[in-house]
C-alpha positions in Angstrom: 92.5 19.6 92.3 93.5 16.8 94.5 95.4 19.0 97.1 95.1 17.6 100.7 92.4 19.3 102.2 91.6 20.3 105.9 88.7 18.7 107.4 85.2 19.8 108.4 84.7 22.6 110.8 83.8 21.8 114.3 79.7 22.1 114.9 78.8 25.0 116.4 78.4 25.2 119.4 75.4 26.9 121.4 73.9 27.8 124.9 72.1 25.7 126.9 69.9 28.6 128.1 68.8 29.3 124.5 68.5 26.3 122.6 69.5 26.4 118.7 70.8 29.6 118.9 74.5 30.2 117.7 77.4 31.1 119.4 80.3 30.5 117.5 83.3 29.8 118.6 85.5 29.0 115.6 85.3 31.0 112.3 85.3 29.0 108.7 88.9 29.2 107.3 88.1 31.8 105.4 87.1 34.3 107.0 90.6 34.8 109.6 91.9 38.2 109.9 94.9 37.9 107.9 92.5 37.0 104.9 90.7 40.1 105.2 90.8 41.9 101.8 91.8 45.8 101.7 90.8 46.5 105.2 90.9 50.6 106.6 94.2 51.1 108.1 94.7 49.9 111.6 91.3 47.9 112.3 93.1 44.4 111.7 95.6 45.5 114.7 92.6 46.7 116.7 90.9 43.6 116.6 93.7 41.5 117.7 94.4 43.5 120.3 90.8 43.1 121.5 91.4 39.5 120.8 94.6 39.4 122.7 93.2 40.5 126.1 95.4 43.5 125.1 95.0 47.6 125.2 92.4 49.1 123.1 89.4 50.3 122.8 85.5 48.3 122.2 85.4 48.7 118.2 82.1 49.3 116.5 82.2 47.9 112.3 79.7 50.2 110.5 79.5 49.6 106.5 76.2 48.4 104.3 75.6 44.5 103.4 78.7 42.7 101.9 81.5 44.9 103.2 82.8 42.3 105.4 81.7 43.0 109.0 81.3 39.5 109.6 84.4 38.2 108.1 85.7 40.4 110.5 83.7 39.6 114.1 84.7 35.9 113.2 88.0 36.8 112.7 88.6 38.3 115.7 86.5 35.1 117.8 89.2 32.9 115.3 92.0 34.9 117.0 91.1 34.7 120.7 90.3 31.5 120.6 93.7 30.6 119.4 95.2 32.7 122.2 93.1 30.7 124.6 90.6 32.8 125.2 86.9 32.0 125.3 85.0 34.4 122.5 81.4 34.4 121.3 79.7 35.1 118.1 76.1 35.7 118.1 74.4 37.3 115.2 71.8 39.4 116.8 68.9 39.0 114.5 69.3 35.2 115.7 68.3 36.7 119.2 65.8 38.8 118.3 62.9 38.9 120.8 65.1 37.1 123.3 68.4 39.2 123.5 68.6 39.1 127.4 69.1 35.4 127.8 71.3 34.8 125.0 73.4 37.3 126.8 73.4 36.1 129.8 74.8 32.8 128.8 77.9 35.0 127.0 78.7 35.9 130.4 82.2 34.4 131.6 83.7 35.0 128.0 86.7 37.1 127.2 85.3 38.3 124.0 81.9 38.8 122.4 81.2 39.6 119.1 78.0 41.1 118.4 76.8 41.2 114.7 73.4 43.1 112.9 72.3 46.0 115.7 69.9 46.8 112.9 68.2 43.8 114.2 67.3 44.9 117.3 66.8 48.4 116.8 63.5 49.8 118.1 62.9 46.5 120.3 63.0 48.0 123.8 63.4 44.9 125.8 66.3 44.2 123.6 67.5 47.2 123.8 67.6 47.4 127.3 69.2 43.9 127.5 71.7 44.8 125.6 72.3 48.2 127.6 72.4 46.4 130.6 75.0 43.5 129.2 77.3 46.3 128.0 78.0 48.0 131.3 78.1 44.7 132.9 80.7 43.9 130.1 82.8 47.2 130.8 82.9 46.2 134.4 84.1 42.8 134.1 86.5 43.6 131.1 84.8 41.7 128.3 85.8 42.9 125.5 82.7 43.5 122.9 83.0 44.5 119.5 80.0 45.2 117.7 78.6 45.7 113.5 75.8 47.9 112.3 74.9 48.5 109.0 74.3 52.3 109.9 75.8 54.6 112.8 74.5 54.8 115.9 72.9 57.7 115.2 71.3 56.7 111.8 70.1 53.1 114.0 66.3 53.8 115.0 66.9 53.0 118.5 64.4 53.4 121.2 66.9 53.9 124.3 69.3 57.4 123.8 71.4 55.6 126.8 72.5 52.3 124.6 72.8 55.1 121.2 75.2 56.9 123.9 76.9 54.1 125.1 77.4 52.4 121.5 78.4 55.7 119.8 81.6 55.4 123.0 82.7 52.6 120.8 85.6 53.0 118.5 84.0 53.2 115.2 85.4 51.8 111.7 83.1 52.5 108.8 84.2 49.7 106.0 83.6 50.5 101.9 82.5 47.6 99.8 85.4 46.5 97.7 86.1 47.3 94.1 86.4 44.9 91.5 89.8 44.1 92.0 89.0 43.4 95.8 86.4 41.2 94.5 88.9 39.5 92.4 91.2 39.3 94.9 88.7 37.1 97.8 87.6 34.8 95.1 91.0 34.4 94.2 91.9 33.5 98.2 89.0 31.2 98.6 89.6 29.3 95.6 93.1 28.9 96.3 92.1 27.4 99.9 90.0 24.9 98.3 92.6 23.6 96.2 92.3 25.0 92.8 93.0 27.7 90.7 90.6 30.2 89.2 91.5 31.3 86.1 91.1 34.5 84.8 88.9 33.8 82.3 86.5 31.8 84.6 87.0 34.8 87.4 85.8 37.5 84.8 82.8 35.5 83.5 81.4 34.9 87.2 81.9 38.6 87.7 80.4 39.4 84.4 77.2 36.5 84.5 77.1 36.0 88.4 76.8 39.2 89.6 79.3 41.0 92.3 77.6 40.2 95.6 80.3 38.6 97.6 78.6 37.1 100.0 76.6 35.2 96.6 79.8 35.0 95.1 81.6 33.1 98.0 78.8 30.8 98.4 78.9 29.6 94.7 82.7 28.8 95.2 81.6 26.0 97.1 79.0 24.7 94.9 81.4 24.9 92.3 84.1 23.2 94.5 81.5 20.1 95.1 80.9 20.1 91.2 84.2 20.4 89.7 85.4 17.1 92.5 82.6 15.1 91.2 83.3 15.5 87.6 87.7 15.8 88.3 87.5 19.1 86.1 88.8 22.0 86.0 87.3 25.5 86.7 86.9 26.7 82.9 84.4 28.7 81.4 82.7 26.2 79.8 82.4 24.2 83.2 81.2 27.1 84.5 78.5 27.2 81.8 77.6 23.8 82.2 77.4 23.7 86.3 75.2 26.9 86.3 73.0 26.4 83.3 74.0 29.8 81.2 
């Protein structure tokens, strides 16, 4: 419990030319791409190489809410920015409505990562924008790498010419993870925070809590917060206490 422990992330930073809106150059510590649980063979590789500056090809993440798409666009901004190279982040639902100038200031960077296309499906003007950005990307040699909760296909886009230019895109469709994956993260996290989970506290929150990750992930925190200010363990009947079962 008293661990040393690294310090807070660097604010985020964002454009000028869109004020407020993120673009993220540094990932939290947990979500790096050798902390991704039980990813499809191959994809972690891909995304360093797209990271790298190396060969490969622009990866599209397909896979329903809470199968790590995310974790992984971060990842990969984590790992170029540690080679040096400038990368982006910009959630795309942040953008909505104003997609074209948010892209514009990406333009210079070695690597963008693009997360949500459901967000601006069946905008035209964002649509276009992004069309546009994409072949101005493949010309300069950007690298892009892009999540959807859907294929291309299944995405109700309004412009067949960005469905044909996405669906080019090397596509990884990502599973949500059992309950031994699920295990497994909260495991990770808690372990990076300086404490142990034990089993008996790990199968209650799974069993009480619920099995969202992206809920269960956030509560490690709260819990982290609560179980400094009282110097206890993570037990189940601290768990009790702290979340009012």
């Amino acid at each position: 419990m008293n661990s040393p422990r690294s310090g807070p992330e660097p604010p985020v930073q964002s454009a000028s030319a869109v004020p407020q809106l993120p673009l993220a150059l540094r990932a939290p510590p947990d979500q790096r791409l050798d902390t991704f649980v039980a990813p499809p063979p191959g994809v972690v590789e891909q995304l360093r190489a797209l990271a790298s500056g190396g060969s490969g090809d622009w990866l599209l993440l397909c896979g329903p809410l809470g199968t790590g798409k995310t974790h992984l666009l971060l990842g990969a901004c984590a790992e170029a920015h540690a080679a040096g190279r400038r990368a982006a982040y910009l959630p795309l639902a942040a953008a909505a409505g104003r997609l074209g100038e948010a892209l514009e200031a990406l333009e210079g960077h070695d690597l963008i990562a693009l997360d949500g296309l459901e967000a601006i499906a069946g905008a035209r003007d964002d649509e276009v924008a992004l069309f546009h950005a994409h072949n101005r990307s493949r010309a300069a040699g950007t690298r892009m790498v892009y999540s959807a909760r859907a294929n291309p296909e299944a995405l109700e886009l309004a412009l067949p010419d960005l469905r044909s230019r996405l669906s080019q895109c090397t596509r990884v469709v990502l599973q949500p993870l059992d309950d031994e994956g699920r295990r497994e993260v909260l495991r990770q996290r808690a372990r990076r925070r300086g404490w142990a989970l034990e089993e008996p506290a790990l199968e209650w929150l799974l069993r009480r809590v619920g099995r969202d990750l992206g809920g269960l992930t956030a509560l490690l925190d709260r819990l982290d917060r609560a179980s400094l200010a009282a110097q206890r363990r993570i037990t189940v009947p601290f768990l009790r206490q702290v979340l009012g079962a």
